[in-house]
Each structure stands twice: as C-alpha cells, then as structure tokens.
N, CA, C and O atoms as a Tinker XYZ file with bonds, in Angstrom:
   420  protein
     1  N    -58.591000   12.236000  153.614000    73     2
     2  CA   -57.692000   11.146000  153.924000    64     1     3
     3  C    -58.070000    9.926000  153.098000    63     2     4     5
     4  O    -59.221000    9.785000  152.686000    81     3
     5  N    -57.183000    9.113000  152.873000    73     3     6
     6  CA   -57.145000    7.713000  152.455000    64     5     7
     7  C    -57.419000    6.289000  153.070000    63     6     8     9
     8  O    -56.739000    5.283000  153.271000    81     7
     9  N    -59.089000    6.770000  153.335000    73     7    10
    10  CA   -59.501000    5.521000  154.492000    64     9    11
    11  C    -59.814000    4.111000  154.133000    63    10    12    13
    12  O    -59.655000    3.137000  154.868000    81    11
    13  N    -60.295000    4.114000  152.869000    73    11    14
    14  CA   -60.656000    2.870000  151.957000    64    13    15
    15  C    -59.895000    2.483000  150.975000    63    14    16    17
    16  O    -59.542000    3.460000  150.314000    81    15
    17  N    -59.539000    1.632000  150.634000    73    15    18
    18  CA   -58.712000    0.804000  149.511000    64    17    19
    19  C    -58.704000   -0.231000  148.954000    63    18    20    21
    20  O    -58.264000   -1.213000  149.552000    81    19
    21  N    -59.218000   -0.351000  147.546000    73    19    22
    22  CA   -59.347000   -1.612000  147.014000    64    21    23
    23  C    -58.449000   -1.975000  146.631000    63    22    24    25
    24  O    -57.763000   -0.957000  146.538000    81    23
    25  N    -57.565000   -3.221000  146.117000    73    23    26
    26  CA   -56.455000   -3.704000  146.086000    64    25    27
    27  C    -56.730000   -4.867000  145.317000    63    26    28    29
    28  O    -57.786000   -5.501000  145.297000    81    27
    29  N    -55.280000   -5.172000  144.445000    73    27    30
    30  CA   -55.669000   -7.151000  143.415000    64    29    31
    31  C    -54.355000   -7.328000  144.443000    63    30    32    33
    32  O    -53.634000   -6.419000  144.855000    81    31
    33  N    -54.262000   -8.654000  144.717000    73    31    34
    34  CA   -52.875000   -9.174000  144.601000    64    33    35
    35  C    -52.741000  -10.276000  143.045000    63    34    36    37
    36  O    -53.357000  -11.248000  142.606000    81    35
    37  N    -51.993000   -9.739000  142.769000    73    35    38
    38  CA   -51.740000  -10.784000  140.938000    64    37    39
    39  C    -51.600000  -11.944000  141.284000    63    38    40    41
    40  O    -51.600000  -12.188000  142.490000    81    39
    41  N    -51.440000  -12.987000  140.342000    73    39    42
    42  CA   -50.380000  -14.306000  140.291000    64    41    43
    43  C    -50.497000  -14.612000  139.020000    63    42    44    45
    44  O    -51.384000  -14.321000  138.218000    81    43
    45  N    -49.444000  -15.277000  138.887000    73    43    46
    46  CA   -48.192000  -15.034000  139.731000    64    45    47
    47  C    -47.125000  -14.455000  139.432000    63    46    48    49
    48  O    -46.013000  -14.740000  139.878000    81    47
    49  N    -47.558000  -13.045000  138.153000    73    47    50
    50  CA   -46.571000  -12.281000  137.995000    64    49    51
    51  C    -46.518000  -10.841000  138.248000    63    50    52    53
    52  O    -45.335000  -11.166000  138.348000    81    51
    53  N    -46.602000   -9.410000  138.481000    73    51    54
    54  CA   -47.016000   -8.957000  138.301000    64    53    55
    55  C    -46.929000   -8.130000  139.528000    63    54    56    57
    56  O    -46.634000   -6.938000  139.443000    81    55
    57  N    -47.252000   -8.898000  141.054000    73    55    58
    58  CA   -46.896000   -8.165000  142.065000    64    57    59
    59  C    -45.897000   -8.564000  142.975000    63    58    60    61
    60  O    -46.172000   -9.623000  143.538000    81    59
    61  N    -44.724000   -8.003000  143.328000    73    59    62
    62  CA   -43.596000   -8.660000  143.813000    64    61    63
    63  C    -44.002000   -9.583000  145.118000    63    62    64    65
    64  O    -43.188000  -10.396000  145.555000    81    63
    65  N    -45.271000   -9.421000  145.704000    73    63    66
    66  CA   -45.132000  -10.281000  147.415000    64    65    67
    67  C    -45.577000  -11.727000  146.784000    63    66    68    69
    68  O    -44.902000  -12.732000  147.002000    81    67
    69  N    -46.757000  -11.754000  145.991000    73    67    70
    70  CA   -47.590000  -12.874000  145.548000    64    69    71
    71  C    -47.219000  -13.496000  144.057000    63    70    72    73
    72  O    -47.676000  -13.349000  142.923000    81    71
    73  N    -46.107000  -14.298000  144.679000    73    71    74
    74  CA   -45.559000  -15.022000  143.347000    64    73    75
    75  C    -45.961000  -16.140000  143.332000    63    74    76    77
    76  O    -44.972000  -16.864000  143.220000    81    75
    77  N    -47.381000  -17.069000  143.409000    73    75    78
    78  CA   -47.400000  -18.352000  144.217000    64    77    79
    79  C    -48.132000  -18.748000  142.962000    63    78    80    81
    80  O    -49.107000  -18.102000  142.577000    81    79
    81  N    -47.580000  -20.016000  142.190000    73    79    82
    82  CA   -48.591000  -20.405000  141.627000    64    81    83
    83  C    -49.109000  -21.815000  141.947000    63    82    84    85
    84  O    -49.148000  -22.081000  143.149000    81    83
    85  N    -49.445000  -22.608000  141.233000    73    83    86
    86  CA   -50.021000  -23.450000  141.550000    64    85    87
    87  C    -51.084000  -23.451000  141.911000    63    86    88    89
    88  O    -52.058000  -23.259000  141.183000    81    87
    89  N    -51.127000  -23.748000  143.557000    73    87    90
    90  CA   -52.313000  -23.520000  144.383000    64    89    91
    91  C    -53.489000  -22.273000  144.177000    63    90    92    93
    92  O    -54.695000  -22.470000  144.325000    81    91
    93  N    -53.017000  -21.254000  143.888000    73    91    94
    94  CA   -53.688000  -20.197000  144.101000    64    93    95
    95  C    -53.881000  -20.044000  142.799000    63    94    96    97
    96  O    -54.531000  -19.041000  142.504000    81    95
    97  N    -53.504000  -20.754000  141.875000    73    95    98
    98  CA   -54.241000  -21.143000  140.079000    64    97    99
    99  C    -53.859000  -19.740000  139.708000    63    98   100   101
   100  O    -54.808000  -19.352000  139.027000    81    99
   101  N    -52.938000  -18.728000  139.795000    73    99   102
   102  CA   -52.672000  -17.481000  139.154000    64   101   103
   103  C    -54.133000  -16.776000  139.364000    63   102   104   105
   104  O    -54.768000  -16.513000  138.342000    81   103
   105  N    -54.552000  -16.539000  140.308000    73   103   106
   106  CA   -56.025000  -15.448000  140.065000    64   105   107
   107  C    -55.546000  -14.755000  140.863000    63   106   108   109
   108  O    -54.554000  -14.787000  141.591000    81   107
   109  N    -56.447000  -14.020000  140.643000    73   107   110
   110  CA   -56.405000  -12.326000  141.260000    64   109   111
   111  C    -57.275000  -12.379000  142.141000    63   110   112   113
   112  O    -58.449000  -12.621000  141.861000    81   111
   113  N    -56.674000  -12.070000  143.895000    73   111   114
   114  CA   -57.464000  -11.911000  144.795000    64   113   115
   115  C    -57.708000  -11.039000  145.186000    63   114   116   117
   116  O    -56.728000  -10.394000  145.558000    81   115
   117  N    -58.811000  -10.498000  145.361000    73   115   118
   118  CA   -59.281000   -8.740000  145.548000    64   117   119
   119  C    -59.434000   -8.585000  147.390000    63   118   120   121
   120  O    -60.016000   -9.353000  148.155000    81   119
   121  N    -58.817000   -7.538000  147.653000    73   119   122
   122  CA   -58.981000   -7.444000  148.912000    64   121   123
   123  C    -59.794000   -5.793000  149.157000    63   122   124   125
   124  O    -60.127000   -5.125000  148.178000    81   123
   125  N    -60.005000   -5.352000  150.461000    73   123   126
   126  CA   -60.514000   -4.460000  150.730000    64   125   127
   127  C    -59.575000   -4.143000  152.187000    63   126   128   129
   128  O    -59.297000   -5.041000  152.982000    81   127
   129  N    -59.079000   -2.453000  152.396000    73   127   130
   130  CA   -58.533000   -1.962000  153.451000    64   129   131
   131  C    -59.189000   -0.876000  153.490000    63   130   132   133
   132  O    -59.451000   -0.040000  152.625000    81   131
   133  N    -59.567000   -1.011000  155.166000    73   131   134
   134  CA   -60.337000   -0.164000  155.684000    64   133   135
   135  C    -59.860000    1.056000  156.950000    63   134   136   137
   136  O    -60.352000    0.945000  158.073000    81   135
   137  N    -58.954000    2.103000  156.663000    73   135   138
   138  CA   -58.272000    2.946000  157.911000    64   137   139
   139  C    -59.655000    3.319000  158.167000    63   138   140   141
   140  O    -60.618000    3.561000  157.439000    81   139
   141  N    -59.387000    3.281000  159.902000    73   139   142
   142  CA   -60.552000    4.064000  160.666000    64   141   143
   143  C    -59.570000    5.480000  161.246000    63   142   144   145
   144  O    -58.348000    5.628000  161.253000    81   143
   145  N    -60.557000    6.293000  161.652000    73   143   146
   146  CA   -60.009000    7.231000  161.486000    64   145   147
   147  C    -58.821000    7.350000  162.999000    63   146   148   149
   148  O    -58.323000    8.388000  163.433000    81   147
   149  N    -58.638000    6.010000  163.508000    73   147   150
   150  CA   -57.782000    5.798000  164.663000    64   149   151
   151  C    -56.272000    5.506000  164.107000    63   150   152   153
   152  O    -55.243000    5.737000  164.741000    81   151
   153  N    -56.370000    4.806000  162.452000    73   151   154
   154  CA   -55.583000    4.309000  162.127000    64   153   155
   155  C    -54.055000    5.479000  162.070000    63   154   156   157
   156  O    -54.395000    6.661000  162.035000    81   155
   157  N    -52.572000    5.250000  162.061000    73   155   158
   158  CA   -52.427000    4.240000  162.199000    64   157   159
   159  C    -52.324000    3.391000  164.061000    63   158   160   161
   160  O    -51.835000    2.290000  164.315000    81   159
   161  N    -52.862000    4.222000  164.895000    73   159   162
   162  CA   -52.764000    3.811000  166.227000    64   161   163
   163  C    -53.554000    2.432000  166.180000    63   162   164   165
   164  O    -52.609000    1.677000  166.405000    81   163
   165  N    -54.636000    1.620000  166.039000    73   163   166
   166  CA   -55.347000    0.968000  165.475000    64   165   167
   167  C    -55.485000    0.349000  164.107000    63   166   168   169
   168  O    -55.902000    1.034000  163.173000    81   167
   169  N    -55.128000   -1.013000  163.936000    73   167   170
   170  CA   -54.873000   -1.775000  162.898000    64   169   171
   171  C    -56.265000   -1.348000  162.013000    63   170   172   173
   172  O    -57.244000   -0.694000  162.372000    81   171
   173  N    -55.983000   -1.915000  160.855000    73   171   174
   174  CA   -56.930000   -1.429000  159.557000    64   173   175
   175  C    -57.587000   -2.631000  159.398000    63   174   176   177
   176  O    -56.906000   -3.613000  159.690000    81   175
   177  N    -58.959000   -2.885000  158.935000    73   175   178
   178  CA   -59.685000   -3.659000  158.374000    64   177   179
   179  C    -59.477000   -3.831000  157.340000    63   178   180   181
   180  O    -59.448000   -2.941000  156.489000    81   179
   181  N    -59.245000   -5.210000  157.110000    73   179   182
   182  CA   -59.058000   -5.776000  155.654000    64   181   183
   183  C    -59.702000   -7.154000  155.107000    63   182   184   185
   184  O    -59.226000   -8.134000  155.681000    81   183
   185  N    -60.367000   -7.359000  154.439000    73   183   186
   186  CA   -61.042000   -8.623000  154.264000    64   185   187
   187  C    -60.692000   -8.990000  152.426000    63   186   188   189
   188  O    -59.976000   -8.165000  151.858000    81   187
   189  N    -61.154000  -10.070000  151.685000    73   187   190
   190  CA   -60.856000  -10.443000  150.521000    64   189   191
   191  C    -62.490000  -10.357000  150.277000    63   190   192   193
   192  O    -63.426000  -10.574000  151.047000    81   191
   193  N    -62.447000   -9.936000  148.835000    73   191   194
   194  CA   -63.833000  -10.174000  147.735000    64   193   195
   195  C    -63.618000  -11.746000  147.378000    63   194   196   197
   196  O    -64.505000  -12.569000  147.605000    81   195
   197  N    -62.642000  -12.017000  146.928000    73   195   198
   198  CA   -62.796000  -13.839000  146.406000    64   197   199
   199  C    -62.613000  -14.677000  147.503000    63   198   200   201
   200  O    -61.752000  -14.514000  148.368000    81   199
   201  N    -63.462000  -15.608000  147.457000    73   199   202
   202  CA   -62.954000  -16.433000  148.514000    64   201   203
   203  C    -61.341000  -17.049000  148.468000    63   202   204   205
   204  O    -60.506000  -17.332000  147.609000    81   203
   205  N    -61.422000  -17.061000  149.422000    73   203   206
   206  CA   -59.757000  -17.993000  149.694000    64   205   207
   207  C    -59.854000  -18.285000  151.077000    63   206   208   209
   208  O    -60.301000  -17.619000  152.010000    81   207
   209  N    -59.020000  -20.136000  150.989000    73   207   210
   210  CA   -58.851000  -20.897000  152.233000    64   209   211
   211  C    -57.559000  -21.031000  152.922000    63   210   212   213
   212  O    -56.708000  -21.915000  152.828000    81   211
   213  N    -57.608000  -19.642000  153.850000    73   211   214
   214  CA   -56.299000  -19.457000  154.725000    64   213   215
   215  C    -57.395000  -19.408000  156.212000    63   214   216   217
   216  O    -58.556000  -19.121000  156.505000    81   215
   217  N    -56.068000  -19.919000  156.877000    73   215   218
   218  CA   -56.217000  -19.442000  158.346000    64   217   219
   219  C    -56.785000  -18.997000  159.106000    63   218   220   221
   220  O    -57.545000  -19.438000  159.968000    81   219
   221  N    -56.240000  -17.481000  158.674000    73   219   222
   222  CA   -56.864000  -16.077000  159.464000    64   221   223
   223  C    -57.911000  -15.243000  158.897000    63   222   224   225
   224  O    -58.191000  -14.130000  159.344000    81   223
   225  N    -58.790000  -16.084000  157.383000    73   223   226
   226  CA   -59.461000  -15.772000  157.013000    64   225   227
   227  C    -60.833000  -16.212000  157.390000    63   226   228   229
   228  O    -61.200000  -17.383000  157.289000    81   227
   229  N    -61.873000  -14.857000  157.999000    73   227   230
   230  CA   -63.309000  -15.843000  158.096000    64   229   231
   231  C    -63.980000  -16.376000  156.756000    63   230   232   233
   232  O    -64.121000  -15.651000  155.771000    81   231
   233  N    -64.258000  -17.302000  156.789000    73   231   234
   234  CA   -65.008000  -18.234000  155.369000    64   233   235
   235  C    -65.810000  -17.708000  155.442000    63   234   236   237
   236  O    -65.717000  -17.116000  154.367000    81   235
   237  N    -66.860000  -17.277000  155.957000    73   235   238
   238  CA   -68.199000  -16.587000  156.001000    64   237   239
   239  C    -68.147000  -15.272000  155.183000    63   238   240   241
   240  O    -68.864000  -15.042000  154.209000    81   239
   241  N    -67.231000  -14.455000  155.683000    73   239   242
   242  CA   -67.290000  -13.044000  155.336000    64   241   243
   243  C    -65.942000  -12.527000  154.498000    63   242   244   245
   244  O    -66.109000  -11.624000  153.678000    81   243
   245  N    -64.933000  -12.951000  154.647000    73   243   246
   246  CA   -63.631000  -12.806000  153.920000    64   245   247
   247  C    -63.139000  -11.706000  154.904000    63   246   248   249
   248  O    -62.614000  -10.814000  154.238000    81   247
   249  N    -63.116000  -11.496000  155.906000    73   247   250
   250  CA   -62.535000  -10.418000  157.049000    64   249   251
   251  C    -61.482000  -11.513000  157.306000    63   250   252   253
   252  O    -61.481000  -12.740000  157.401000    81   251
   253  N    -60.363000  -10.264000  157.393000    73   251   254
   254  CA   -58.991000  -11.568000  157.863000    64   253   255
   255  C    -59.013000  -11.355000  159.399000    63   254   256   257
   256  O    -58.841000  -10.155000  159.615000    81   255
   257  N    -59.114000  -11.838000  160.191000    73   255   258
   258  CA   -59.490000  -12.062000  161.757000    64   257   259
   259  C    -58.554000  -12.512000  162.590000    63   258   260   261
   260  O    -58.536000  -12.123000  163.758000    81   259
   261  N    -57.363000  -13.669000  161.960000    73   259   262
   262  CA   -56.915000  -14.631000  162.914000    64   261   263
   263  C    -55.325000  -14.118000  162.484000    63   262   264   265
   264  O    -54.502000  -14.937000  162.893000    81   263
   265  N    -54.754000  -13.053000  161.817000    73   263   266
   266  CA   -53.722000  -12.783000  161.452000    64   265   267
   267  C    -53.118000  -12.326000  162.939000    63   266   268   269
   268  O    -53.909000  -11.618000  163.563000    81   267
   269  N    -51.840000  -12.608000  163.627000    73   267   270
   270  CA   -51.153000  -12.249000  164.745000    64   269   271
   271  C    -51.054000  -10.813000  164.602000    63   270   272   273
   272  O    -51.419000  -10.043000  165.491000    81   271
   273  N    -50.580000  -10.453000  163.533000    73   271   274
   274  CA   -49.923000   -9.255000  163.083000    64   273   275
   275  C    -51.444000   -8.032000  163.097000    63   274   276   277
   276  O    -51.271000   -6.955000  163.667000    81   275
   277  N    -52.476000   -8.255000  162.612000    73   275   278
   278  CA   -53.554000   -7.650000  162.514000    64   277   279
   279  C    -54.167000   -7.118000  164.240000    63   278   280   281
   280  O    -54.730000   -6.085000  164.603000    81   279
   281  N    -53.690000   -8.505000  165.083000    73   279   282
   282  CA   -54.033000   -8.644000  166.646000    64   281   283
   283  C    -53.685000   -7.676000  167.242000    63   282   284   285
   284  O    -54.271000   -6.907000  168.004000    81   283
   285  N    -52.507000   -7.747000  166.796000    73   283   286
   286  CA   -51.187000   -7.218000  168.091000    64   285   287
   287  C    -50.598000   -6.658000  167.511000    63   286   288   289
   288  O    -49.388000   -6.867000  167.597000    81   287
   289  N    -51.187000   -5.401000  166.385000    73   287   290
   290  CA   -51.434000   -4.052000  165.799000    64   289   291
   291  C    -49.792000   -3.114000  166.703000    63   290   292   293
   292  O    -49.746000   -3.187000  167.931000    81   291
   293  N    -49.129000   -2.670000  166.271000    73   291   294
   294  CA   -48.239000   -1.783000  166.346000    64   293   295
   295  C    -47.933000   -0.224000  165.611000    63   294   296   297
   296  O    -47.458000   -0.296000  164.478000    81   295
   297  N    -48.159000    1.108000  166.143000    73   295   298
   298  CA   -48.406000    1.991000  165.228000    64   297   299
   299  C    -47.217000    2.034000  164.126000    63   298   300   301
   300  O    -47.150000    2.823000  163.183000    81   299
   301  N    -46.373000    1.097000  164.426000    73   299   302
   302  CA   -45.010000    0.885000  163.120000    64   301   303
   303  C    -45.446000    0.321000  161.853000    63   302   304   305
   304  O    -44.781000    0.716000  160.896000    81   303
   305  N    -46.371000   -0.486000  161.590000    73   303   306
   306  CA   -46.351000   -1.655000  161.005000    64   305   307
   307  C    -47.052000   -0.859000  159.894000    63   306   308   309
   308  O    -47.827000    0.077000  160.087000    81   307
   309  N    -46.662000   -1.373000  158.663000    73   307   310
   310  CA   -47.753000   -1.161000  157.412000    64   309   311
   311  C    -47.959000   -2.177000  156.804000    63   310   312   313
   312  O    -47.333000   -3.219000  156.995000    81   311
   313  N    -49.251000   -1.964000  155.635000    73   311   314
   314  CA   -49.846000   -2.548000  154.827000    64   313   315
   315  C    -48.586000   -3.554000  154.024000    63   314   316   317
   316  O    -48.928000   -4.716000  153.804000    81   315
   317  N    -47.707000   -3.298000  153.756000    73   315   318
   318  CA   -46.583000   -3.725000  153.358000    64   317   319
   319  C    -45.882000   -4.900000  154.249000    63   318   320   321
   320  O    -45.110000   -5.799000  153.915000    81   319
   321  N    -46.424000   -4.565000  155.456000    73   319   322
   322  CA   -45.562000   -5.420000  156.583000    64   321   323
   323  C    -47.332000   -6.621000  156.865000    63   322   324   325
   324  O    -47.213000   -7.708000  157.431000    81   323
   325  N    -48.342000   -6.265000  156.505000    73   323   326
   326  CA   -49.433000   -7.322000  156.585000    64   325   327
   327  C    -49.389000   -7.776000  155.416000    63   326   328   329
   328  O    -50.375000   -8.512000  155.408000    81   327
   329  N    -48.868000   -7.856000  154.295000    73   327   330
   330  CA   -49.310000   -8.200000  152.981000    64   329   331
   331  C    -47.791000   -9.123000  152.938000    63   330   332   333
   332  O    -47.808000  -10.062000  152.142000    81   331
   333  N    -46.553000   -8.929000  153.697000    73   331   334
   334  CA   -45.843000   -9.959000  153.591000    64   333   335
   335  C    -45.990000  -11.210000  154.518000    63   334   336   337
   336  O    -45.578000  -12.370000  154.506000    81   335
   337  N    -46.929000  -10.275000  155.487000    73   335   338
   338  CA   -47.157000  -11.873000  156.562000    64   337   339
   339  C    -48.459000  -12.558000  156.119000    63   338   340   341
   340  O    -48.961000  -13.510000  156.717000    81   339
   341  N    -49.051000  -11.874000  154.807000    73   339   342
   342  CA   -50.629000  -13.174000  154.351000    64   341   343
   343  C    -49.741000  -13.648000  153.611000    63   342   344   345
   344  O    -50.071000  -14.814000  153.392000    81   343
   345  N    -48.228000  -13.275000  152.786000    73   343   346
   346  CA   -47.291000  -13.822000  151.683000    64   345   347
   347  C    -46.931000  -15.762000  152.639000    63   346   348   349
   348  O    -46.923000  -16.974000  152.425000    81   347
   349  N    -46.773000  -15.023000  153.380000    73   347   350
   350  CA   -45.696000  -16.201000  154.659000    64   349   351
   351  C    -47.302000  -17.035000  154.649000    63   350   352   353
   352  O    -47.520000  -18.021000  153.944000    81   351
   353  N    -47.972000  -16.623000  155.255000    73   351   354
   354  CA   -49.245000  -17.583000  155.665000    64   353   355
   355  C    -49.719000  -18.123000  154.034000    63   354   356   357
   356  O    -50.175000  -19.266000  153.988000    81   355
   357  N    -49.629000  -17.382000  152.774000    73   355   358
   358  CA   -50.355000  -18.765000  151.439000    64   357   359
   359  C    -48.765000  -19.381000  151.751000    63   358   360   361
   360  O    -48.666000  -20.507000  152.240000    81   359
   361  N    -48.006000  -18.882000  151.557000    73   359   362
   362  CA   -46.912000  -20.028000  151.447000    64   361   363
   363  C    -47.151000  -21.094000  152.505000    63   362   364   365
   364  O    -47.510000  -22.136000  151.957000    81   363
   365  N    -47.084000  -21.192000  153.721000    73   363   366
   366  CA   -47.486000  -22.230000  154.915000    64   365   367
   367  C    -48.855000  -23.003000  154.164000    63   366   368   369
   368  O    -48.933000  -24.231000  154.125000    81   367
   369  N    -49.505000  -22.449000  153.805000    73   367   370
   370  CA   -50.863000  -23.131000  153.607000    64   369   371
   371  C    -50.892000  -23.884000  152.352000    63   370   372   373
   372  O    -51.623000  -24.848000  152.120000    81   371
   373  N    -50.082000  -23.390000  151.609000    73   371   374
   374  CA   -50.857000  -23.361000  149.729000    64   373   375
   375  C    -51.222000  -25.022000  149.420000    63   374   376   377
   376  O    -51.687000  -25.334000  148.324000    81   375
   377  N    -51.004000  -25.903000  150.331000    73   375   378
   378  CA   -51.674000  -27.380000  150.440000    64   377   379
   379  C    -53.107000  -27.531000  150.434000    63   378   380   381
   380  O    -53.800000  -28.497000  150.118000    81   379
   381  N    -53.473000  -26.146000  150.931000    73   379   382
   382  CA   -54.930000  -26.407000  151.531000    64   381   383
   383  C    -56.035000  -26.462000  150.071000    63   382   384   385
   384  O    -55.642000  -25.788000  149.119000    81   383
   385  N    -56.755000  -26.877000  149.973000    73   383   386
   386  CA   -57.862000  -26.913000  148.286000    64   385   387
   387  C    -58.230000  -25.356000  148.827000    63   386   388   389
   388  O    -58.183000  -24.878000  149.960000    81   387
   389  N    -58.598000  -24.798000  147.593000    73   387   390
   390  CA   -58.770000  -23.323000  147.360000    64   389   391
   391  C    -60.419000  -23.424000  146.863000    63   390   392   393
   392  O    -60.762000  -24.366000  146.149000    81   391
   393  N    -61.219000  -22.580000  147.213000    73   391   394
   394  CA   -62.453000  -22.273000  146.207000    64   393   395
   395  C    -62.284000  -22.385000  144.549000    63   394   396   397
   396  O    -61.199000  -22.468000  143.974000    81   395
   397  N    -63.315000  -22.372000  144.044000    73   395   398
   398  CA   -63.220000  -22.758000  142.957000    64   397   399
   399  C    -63.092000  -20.671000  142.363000    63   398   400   401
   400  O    -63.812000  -19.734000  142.707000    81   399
   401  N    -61.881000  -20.694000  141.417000    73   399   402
   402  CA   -61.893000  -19.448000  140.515000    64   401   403
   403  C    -63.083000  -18.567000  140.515000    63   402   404   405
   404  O    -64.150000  -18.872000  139.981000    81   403
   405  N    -62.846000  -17.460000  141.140000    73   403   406
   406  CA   -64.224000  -16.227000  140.834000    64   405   407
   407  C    -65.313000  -16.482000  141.647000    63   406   408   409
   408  O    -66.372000  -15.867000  141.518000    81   407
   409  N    -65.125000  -17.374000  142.503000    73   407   410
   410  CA   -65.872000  -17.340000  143.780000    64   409   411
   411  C    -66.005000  -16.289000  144.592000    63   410   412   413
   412  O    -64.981000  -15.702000  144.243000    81   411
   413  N    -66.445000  -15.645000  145.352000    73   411   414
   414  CA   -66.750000  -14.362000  146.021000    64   413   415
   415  C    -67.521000  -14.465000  147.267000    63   414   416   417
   416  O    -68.410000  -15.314000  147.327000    81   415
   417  N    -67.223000  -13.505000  148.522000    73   415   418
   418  CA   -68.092000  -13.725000  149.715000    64   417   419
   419  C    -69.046000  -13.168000  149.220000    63   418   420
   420  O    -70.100000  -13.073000  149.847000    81   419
C-alpha cells in the first residue's frame, strides 16, 4: 500500500491549487502524508519540511494540527479536498510574514 508521501506544492506556477505569489515568495513547500493503516477511516498525517506561518500549522514541528477538516476527518474526504482547504487557509493568511526561504523544521 501507499502509506507515505512526499509532496512540493509549487509557486506559483506549476500546481493548479497553489497559485499564490507574493507572500509565499514562489517557493516550494515540501510536505509529508502519512496513511496509517486505518486510513481512509482515520485522517492522514501530514506535516511541511519548510517552515511556513499558517494557523493550523505547529511552528515547532510542521505537523498541521489545527486544520477543521484534518479534525473532523470523514471517510469521503481526500488529499485533494485537504490541499484545497490549506489553498483557502494561505489565501486567509498570506498577510502573515513567512520564514525566511529554505528554512526547515
């Protein structure tokens, strides 16, 4: 099975959810998805390699934690349906100052 997954999201061309520039300076944020073997009954672990200053992200560790959608897990929902609601959350945020480029937990 396909339990681990490394992942870029581009900017700001390149991948259709993450078109954001500016704020997010066009870098490439590396994430990590983790199916347990509950998944999909049980939401997937997913955290970022670069830092980034959102929300539902822990600063400490880059585990996304505070996402609604991650919470209150539905066996419907995919990676597709969490990757448009971190889309919705940089858009809400992209005010916030970002780490500096190539920063990493």
């Amino acid at each position: 099975t396909l339990t681990y997954w490394n992942g870029t999201i581009l900017g700001p061309y390149g991948v259709i959810l993450f078109v954001i520039k500016d704020h997010f300076r066009e870098q490439n944020l590396q994430f990590v998805n983790l199916f347990g073997p509950d998944y999909p009954q049980k939401a997937p672990e997913m955290k970022f390699n670069n830092k980034v200053n959102l929300p539902s992200v822990n600063q400490g560790n880059g585990r996304i934690e505070n996402c609604s959608l991650l919470k209150n897990w539905k066996p419907q929902y995919t990676i597709e349906t969490v990757l448009q609601e971190l889309k919705k959350e940089m858009v809400a945020n992209k005010k916030l100052p970002q780490p500096a480029e190539g920063a990493t937990y």
